[in-house]
C-alpha positions in Angstrom: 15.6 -12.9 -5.7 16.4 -9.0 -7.1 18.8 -7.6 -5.5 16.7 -4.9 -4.6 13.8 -7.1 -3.3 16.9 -8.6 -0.9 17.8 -5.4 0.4 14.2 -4.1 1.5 13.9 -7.5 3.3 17.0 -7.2 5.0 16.1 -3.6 5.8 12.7 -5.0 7.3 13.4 -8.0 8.8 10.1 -8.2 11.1 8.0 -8.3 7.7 7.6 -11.1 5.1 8.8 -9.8 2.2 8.9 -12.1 -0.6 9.5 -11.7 -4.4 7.0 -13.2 -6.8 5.7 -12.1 -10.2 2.9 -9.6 -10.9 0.3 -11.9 -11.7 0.8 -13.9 -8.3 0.6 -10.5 -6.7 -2.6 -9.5 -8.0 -4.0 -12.5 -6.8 -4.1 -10.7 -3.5 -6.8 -9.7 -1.9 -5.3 -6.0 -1.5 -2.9 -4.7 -4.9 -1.6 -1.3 -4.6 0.0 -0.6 -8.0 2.8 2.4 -8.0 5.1 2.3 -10.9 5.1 5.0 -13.3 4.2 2.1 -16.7 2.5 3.8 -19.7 1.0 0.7 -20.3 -1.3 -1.9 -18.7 0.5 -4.5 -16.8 -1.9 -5.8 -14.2 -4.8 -8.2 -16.2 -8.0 -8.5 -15.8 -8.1 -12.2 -15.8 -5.7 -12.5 -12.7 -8.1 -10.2 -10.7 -10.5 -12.2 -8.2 -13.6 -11.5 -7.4 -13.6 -9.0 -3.7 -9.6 -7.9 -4.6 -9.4 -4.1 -3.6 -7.0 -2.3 -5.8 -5.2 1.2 -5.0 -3.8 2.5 -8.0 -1.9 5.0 -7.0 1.1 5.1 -9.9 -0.7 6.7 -12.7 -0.7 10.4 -11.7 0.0 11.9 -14.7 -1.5 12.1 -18.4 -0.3 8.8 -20.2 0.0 6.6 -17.5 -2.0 3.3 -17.2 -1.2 0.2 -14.8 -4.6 -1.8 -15.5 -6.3 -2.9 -18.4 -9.3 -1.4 -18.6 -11.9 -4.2 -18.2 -11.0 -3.9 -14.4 -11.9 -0.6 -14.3 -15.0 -1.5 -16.4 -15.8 -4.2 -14.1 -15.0 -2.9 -10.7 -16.8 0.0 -8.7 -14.2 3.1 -9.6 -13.5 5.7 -6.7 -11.1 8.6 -7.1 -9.8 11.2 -4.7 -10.8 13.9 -7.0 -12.6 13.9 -10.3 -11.0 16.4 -12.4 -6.7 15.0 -11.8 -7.8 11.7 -11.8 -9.7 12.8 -15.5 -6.8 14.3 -16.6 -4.0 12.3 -14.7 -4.9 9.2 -12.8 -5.9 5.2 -14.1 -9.1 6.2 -15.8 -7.1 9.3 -17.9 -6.0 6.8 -21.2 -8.7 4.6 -20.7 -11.3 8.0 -21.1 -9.3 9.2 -24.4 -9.5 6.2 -25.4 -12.9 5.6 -25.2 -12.6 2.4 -23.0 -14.2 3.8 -19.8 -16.6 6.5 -19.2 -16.9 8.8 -16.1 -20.5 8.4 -15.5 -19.5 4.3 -14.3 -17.7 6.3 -11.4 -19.1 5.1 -8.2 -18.1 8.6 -7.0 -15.2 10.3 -5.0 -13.7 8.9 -1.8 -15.2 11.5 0.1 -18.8 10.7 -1.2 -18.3 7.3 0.2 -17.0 8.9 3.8 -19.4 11.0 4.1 -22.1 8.2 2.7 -23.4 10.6 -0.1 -22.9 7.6 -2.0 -22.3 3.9 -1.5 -19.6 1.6 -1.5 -19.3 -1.6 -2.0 -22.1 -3.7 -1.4 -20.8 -7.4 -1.2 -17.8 -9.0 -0.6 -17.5 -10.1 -3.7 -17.2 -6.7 -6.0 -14.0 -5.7 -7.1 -12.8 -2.6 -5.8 -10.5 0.4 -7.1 -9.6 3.7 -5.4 -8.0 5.7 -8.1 -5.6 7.8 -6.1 -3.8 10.9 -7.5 -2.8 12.4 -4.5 -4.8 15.0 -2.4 -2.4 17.4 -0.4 -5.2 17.6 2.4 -6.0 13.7 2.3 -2.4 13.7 4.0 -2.5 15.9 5.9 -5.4 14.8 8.2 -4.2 11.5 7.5 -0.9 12.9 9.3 -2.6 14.6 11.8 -5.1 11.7 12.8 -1.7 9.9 12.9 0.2 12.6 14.8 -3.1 12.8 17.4 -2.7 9.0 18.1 0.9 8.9 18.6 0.4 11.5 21.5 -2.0 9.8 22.7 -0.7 6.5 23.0 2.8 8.4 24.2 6.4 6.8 24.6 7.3 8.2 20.7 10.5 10.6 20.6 9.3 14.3 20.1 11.3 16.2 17.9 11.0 19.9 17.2 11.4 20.6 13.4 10.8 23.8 12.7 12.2 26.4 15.4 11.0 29.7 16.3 
């Protein structure tokens, strides 16, 4: 096992962490991807039919995580159109002329707000091409925040002082 895979499981000893190689990892049913590779590591072939995939490591022009066919086979949704164009998985695979916009299924807000749909069956491979949406975290944070007070017992700490 890595050394560093050892220390994360020894930092999170109530999870299951295990080490295994990238093509028994896509073979989940959930991949998030987050390295910063210029190149395609994750294969279409070891992609099963209903895996959802957050690809979330190519934020910037020139970086690519899956071979394209996923994207070509899968119903693409991004956070927003124009980073995820110039920065996010579909950037090479546009320049390259491997993927086209107009297969977008639509932005993950379209889906919310069920201006458009999502996926259909079970079966349809899924990816959310995420470049990272300052006000995505936030009310992610503050839907988070609201249910910690809620449920109480959590340490309140005062960060910023008047």
């Amino acid at each position: 096992m890595p050394e560093a895979v050892k220390q994360l499981a020894d930092q999170l000893p109530k999870f299951n962490i295990k080490y295994c190689s990238i093509e028994a990892a896509a073979g989940s049913d959930i991949l998030c991807t987050l390295t910063p590779s210029r190149k395609p590591i994750v294969k279409r072939r070891w992609i099963a039919k209903g895996t959802h995939i957050n690809a979330i490591g190519a934020d910037a022009a020139g970086k690519q995580e899956l071979e394209p066919q996923i994207l070509n086979d899968a119903i693409v949704v991004v956070d927003d159109l124009r980073q995820s164009t110039g920065g996010g998985e579909i950037n090479v695979p546009l320049k390259k002329g491997e993927y086209s916009v107009d297969l977008l299924r639509g932005t993950l807000a379209e889906i919310l707000l069920k201006k458009k749909p999502g996926r259909k069956t079970d079966k349809e491979i899924t990816v959310f091409d995420s470049t990272g949406i300052a006000i995505e975290d936030i009310a992610t944070a503050k839907m988070v925040y609201d249910k910690a007070l809620k449920k109480g017992g959590y340490q309140k700490i005062d960060i910023v002082g008047f």
